[in-house]
ROSE-4610 file (N, C-alpha, C; in Angstrom, 1 decimal, always signed):
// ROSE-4610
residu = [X/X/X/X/X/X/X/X/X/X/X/X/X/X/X/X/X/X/X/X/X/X/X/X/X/X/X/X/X/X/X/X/X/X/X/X/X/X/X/X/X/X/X/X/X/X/X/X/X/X/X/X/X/X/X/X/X/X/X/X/X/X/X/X/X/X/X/X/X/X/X/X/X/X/X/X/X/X/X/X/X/X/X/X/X/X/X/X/X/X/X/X/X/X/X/X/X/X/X/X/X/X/X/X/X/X/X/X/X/X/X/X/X/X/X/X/X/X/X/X/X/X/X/X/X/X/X/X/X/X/X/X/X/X/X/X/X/X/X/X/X/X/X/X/X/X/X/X/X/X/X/X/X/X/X/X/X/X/X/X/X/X/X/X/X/X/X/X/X/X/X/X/X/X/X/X/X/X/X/X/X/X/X/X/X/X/X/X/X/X/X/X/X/X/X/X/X/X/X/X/X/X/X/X/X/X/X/X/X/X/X/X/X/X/X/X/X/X/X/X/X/X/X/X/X/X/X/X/X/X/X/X/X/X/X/X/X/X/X/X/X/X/X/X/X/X/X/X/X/X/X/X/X/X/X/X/X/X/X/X/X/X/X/X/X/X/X/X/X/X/X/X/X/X/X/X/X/X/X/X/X/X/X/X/X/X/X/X/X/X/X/X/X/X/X/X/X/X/X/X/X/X/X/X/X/X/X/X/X/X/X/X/X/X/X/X/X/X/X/X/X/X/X/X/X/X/X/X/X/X/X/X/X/X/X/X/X/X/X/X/X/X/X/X/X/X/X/X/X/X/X/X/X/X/X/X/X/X/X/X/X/X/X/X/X/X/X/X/X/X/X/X/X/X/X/X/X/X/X/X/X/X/X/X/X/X/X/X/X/X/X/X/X/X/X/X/X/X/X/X/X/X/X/X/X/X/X/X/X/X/X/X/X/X/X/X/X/X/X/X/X/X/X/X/X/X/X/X/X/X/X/X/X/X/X/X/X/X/X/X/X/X/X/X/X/X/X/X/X/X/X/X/X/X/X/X/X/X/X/X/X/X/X/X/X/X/X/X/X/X/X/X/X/X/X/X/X/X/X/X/X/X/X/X/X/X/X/X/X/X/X/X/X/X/X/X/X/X/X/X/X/X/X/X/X/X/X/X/X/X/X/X/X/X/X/X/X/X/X/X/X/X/X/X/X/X/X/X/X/X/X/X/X/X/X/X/X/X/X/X/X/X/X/X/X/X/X/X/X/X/X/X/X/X/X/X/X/X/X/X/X/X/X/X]
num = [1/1/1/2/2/2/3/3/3/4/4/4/5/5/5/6/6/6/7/7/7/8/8/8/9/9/9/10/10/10/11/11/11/12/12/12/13/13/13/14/14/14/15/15/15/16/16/16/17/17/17/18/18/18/19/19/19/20/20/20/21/21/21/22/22/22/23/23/23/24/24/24/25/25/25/26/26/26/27/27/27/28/28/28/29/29/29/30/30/30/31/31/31/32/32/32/33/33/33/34/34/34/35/35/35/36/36/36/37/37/37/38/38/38/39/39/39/40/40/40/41/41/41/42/42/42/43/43/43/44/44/44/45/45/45/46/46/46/47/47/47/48/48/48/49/49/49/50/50/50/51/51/51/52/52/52/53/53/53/54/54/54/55/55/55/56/56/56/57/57/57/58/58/58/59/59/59/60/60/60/61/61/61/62/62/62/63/63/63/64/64/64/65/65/65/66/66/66/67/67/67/68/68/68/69/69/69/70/70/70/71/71/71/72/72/72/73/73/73/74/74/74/75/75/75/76/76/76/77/77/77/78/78/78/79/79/79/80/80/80/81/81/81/82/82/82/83/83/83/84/84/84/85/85/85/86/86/86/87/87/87/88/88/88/89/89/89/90/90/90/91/91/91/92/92/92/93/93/93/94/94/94/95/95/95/96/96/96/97/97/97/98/98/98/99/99/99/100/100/100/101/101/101/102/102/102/103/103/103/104/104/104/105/105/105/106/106/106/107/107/107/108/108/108/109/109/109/110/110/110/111/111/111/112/112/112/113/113/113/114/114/114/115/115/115/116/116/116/117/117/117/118/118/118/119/119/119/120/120/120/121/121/121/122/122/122/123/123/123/124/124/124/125/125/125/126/126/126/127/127/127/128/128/128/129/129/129/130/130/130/131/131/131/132/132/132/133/133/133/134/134/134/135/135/135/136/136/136/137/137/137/138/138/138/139/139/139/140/140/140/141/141/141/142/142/142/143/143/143/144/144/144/145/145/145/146/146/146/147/147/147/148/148/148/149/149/149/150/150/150/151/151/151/152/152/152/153/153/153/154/154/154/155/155/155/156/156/156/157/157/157/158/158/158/159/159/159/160/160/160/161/161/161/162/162/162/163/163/163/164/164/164/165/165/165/166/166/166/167/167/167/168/168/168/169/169/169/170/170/170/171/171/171/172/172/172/173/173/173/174/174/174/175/175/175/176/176/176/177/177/177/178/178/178/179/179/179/180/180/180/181/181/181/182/182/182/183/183/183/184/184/184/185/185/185/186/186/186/187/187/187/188/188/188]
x = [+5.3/+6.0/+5.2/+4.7/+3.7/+2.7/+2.1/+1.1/+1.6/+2.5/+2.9/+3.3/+3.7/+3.8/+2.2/+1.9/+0.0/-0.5/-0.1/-0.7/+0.2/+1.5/+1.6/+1.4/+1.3/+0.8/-0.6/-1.2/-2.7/-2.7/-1.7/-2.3/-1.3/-0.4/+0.3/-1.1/-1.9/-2.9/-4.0/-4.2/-5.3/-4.7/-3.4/-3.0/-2.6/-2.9/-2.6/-3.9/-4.9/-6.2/-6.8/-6.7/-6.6/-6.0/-4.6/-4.3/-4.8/-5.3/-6.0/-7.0/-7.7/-9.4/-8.8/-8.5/-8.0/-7.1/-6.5/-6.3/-7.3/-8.2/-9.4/-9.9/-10.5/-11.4/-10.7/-9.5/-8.6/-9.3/-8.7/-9.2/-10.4/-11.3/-13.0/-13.6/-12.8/-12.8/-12.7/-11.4/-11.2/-12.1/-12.6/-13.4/-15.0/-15.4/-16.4/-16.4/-15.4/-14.3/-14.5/-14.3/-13.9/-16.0/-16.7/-17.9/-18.7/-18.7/-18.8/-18.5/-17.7/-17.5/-17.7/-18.0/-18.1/-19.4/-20.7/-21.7/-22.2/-21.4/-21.6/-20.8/-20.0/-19.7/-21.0/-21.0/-22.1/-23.6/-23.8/-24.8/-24.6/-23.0/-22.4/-22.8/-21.9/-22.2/-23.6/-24.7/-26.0/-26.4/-26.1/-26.3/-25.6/-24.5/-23.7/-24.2/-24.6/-25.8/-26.4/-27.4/-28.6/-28.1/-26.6/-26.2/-26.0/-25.2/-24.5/-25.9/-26.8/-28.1/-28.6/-29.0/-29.6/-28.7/-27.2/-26.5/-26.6/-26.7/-26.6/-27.3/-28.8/-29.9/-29.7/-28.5/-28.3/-27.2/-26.2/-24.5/-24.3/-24.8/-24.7/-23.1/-22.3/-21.2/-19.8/-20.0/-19.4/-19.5/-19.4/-19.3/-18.4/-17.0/-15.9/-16.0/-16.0/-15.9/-17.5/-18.4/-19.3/-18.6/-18.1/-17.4/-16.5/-15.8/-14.5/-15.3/-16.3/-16.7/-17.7/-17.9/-18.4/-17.7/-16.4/-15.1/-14.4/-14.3/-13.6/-14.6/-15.8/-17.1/-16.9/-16.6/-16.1/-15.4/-14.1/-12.7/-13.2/-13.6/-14.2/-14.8/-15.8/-16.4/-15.2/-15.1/-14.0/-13.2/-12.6/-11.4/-12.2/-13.7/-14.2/-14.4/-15.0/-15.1/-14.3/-13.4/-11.4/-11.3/-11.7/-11.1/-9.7/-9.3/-8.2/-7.7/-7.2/-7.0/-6.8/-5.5/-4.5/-4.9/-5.7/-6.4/-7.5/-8.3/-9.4/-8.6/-7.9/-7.5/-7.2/-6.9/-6.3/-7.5/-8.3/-9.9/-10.6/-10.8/-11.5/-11.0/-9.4/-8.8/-9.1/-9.1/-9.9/-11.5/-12.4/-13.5/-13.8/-13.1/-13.1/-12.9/-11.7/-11.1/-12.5/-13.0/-14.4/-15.5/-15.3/-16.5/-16.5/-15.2/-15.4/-15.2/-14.4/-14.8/-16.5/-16.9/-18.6/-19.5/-19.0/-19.6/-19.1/-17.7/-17.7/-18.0/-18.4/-19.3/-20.2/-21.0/-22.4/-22.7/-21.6/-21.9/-22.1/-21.8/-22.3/-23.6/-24.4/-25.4/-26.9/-27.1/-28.3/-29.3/-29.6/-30.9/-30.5/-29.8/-29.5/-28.9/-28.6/-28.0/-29.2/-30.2/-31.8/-32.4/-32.2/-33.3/-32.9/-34.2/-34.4/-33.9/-33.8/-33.3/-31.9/-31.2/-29.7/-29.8/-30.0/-29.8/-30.2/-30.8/-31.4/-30.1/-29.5/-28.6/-27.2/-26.6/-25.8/-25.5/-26.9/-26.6/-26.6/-27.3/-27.0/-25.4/-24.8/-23.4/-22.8/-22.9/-21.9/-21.9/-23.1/-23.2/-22.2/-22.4/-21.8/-20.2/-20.1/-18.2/-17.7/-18.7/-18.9/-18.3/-19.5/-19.5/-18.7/-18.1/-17.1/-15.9/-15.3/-14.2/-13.9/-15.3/-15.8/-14.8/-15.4/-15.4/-13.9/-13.7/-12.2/-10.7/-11.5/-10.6/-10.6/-11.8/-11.9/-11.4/-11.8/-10.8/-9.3/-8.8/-7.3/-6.7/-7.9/-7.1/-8.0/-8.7/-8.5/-7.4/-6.9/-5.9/-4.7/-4.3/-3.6/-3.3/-4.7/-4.2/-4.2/-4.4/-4.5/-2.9/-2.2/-0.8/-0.3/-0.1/+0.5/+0.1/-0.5/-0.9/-0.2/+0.0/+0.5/+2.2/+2.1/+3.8/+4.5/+3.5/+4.1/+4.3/+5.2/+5.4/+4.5/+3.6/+4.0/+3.2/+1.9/+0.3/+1.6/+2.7/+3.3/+3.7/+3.7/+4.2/+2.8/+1.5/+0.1/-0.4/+0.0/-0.1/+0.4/+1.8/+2.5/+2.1/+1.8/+1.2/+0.3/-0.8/-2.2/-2.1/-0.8/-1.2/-2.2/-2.2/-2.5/-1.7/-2.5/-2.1/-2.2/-1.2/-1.6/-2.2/-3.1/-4.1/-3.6/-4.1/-3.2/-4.0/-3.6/-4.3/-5.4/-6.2/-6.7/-6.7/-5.5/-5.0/-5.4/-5.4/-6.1/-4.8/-4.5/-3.2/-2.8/-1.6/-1.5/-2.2/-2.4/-3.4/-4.5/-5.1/-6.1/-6.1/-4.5/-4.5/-3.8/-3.6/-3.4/-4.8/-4.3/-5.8/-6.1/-7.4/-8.2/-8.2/-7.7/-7.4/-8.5/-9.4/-10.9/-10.7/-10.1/-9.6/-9.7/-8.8/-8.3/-9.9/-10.7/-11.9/-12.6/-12.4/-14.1/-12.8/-12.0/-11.6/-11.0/-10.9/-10.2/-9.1]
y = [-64.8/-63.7/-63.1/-64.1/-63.8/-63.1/-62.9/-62.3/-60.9/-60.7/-59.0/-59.0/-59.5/-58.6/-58.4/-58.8/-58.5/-57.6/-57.5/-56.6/-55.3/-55.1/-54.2/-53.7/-54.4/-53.7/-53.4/-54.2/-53.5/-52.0/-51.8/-50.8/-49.4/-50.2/-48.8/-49.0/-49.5/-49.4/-48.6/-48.6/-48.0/-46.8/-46.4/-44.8/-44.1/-44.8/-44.6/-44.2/-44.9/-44.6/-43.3/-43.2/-42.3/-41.3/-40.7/-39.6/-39.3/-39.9/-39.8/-38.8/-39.8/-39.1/-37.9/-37.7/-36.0/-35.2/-35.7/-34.6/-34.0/-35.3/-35.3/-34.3/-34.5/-33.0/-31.9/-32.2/-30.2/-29.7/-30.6/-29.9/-29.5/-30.2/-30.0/-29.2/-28.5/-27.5/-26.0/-25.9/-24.7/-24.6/-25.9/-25.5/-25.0/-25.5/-25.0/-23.5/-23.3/-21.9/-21.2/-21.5/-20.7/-20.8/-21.9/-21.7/-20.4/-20.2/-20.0/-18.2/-17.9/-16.6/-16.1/-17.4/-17.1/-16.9/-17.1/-17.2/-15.3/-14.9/-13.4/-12.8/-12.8/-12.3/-12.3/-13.2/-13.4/-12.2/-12.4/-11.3/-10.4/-10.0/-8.2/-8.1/-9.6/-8.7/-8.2/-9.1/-8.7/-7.5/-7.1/-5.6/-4.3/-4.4/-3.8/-2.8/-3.9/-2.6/-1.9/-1.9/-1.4/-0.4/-0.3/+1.0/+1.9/+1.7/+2.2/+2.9/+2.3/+2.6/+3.7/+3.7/+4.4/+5.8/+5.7/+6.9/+7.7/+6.8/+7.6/+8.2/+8.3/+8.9/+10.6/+10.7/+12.1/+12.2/+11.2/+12.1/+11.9/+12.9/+12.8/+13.2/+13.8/+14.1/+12.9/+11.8/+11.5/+9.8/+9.7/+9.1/+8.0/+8.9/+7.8/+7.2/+7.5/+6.8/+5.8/+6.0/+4.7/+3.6/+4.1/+3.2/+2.0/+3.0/+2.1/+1.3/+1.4/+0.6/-0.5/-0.7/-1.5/-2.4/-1.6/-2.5/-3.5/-2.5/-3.4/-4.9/-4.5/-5.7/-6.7/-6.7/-7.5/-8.3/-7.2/-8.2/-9.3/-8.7/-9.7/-10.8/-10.5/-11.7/-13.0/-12.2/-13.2/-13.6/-13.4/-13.9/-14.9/-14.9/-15.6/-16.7/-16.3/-18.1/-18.4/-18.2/-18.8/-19.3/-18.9/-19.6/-18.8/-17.6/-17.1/-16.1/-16.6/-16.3/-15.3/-15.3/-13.8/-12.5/-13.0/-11.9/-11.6/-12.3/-12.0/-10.9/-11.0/-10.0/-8.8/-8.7/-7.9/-7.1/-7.7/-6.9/-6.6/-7.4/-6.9/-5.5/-5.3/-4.1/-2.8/-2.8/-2.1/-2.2/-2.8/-2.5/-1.9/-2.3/-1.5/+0.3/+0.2/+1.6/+2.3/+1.7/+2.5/+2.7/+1.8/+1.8/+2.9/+3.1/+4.2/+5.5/+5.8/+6.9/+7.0/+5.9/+6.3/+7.3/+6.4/+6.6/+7.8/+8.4/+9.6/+11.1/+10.2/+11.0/+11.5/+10.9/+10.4/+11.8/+12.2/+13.3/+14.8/+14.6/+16.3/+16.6/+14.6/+14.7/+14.2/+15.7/+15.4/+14.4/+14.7/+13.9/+12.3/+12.0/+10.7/+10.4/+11.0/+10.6/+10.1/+11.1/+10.7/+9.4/+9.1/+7.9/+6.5/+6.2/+5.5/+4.2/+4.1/+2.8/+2.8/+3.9/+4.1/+3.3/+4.1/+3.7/+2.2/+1.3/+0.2/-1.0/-0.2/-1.2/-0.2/+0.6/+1.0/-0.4/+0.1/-0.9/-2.3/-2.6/-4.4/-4.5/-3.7/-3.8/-3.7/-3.0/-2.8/-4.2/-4.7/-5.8/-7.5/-7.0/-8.0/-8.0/-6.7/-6.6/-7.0/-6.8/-7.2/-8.8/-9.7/-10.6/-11.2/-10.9/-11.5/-10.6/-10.0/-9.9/-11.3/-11.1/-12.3/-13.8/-14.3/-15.3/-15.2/-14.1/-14.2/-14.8/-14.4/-14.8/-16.1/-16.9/-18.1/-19.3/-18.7/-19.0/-19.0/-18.1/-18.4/-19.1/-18.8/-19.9/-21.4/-21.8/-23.0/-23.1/-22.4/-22.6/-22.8/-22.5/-22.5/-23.5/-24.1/-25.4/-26.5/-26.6/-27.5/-27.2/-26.1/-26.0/-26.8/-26.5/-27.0/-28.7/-29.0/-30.2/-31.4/-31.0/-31.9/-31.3/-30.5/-30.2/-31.2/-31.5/-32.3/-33.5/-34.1/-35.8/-36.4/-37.3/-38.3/-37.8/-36.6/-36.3/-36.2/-35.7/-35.4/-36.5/-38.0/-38.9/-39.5/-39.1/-39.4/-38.2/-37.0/-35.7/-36.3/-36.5/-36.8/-37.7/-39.0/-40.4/-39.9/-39.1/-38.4/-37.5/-36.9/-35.3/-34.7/-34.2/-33.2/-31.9/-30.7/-29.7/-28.5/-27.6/-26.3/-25.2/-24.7/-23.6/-22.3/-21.2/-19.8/-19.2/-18.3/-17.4/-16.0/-16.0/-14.6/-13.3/-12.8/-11.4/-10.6/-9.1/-7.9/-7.5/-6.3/-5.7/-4.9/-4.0/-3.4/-2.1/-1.6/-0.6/-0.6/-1.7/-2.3/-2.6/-2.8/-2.8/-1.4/-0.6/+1.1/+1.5/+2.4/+3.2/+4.2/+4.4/+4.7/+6.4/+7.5/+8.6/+9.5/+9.7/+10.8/+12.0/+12.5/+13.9/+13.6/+12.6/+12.6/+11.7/+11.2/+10.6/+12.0/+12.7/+13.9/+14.7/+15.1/+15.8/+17.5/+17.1/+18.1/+18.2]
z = [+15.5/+14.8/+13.6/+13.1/+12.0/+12.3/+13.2/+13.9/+14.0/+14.7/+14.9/+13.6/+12.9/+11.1/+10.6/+11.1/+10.4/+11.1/+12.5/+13.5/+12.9/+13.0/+12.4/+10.7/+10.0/+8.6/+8.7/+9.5/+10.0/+10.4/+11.2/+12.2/+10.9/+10.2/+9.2/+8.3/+7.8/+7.1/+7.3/+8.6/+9.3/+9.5/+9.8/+10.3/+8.7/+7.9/+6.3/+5.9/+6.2/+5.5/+6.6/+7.9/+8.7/+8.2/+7.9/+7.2/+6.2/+5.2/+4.1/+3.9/+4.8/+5.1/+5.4/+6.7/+7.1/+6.1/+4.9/+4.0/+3.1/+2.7/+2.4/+3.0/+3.9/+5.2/+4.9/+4.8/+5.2/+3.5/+2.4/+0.9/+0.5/+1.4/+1.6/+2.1/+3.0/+4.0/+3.3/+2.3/+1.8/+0.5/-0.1/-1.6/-0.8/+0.5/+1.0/+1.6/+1.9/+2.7/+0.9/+0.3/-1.2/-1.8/-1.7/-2.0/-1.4/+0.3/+0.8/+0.4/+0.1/-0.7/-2.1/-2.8/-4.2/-4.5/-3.3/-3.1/-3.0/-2.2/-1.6/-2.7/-3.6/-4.4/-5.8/-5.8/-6.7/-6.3/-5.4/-4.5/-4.8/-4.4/-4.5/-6.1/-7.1/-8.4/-9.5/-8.2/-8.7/-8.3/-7.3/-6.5/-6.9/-7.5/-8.2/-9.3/-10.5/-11.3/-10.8/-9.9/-9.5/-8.7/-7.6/-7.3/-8.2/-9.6/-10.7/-11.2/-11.4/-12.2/-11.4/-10.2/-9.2/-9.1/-9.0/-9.0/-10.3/-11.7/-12.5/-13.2/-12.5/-12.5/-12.0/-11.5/-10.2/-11.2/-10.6/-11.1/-12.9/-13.5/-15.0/-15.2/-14.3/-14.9/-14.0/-13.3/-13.1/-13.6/-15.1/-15.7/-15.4/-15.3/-14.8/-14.1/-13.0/-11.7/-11.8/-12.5/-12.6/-13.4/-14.5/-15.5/-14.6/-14.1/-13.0/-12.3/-11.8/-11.1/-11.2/-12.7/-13.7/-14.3/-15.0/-15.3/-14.2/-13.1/-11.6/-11.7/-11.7/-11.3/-12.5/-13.3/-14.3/-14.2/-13.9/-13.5/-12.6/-11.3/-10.2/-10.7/-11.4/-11.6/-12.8/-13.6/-14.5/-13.7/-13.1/-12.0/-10.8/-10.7/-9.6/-10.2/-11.7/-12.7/-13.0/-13.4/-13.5/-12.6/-10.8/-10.1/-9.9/-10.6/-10.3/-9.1/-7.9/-6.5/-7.3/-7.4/-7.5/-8.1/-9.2/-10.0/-8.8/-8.6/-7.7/-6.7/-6.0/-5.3/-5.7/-7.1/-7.7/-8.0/-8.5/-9.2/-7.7/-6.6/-5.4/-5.0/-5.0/-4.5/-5.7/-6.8/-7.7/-7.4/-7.4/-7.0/-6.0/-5.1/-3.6/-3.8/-4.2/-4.8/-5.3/-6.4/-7.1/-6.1/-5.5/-4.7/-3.6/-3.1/-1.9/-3.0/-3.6/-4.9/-5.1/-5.3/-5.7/-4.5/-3.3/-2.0/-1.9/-2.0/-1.7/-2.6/-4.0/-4.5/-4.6/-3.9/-3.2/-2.5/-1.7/-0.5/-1.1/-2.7/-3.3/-4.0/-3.9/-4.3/-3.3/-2.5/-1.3/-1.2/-2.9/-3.5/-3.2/-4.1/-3.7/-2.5/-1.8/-0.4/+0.2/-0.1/+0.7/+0.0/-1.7/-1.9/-1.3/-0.9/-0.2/-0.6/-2.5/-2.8/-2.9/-3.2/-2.9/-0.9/-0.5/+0.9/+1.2/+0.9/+0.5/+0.3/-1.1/-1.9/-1.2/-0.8/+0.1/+1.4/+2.0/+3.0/+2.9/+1.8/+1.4/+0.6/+0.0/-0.4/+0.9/+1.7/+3.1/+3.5/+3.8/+4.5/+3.7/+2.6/+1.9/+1.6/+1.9/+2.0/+2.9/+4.5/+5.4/+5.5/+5.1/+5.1/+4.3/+3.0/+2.1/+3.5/+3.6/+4.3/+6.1/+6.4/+7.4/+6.5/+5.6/+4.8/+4.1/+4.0/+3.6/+4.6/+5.6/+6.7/+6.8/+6.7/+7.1/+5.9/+4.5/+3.6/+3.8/+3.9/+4.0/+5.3/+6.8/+7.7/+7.1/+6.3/+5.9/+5.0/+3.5/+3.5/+3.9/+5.0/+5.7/+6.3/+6.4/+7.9/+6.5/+5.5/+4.0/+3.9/+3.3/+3.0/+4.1/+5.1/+6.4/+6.7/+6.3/+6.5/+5.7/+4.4/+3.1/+2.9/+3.9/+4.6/+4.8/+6.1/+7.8/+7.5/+7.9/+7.9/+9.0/+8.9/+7.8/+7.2/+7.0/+6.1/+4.4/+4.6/+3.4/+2.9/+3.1/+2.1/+1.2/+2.6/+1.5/+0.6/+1.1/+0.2/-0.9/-1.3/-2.6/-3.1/-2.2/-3.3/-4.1/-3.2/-3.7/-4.7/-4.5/-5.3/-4.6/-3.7/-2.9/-3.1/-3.5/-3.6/-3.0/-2.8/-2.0/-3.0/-1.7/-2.5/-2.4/-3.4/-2.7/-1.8/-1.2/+0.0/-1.1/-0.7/-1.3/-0.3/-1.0/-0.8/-1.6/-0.5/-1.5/-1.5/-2.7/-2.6/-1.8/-1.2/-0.4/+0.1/-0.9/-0.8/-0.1/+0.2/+0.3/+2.2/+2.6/+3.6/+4.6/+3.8/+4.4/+4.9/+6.0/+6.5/+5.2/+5.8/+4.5/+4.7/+4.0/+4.3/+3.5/+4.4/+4.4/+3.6/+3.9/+3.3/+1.9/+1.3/-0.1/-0.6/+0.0/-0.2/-0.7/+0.5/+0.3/-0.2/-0.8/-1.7/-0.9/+0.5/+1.4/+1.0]
């Protein structure tokens, strides 16, 4: 009889240390999912000047809209070293905003539409919005499967022993998910 009490506190021991580990992996998952982006942001924010610079060699009178989109780059970055999800969404959806403003300012100025380093850093920002939107997705379905995880019984009695905690999703604001309406872009 003594035997099956050892056999079983063995085997709850082992399906104990087993859950563990796998909460372990799911939280490892999203700080790599969250690396993984903070890496291409970092990129975008180095690339950022050098559009701003490049345009405002041409557009002397559209001051603002460089500004905005200097200030937005800011936010982003403070909100990426905080670590602050929510803001981060909040400052990406503003940078975004400036950024298609810049681009569609772009189209009254020929000269720079043609240089070659505008077009250069154009297409390396595309690709990186690109790629951070890629990365964004995969961020939140790792969040996802992490929240859900330290939910479920039994991962949720070693979530609590542990303090295991849920992460937030990074959302852009709503705006951000409306189609994007051309007209009011090029000023039709």
């Amino acid at each position: 009889m003594s035997l099956v009490i050892w056999m079983a506190v063995a085997i709850a021991v082992v399906f104990a240390i087993s859950l563990y580990n796998s909460l372990v992996s799911v939280k490892n998952a999203v700080s790599k999912a969250w690396a993984n982006i903070d890496v291409l942001l970092k990129q975008r924010h180095d690339e950022l000047p050098k559009l701003v610079d490049t345009c405002k060699q041409y557009m002397q009178h559209e001051q603002t809209t460089l500004e905005r989109v200097i200030q937005a780059r800011t936010r982003v970055a403070d909100a990426r070293e905080a670590k602050n999800i929510g803001a981060l969404g909040a400052a990406e959806s503003a940078l975004r905003s400036g950024l298609g403003s810049l681009l569609a300012l772009v189209e009254s100025y020929p000269e720079l539409k043609a240089n070659e380093q505008f077009l250069h850093l154009q297409s390396r920002i595309s690709g990186l919005e690109n790629a951070i939107a890629d990365r964004r997705e995969f961020y939140n379905e790792s969040v996802n499967i992490n929240n859900v995880s330290i939910e479920q019984f039994p991962q949720l009695l070693i979530a609590r022993c542990f303090k295991f905690k849920p992460f937030e999703l990074l959302q852009f604001e709503t705006e951000e998910l409306q189609d994007v309406d051309i007209r009011q872009r090029f000023g039709s």
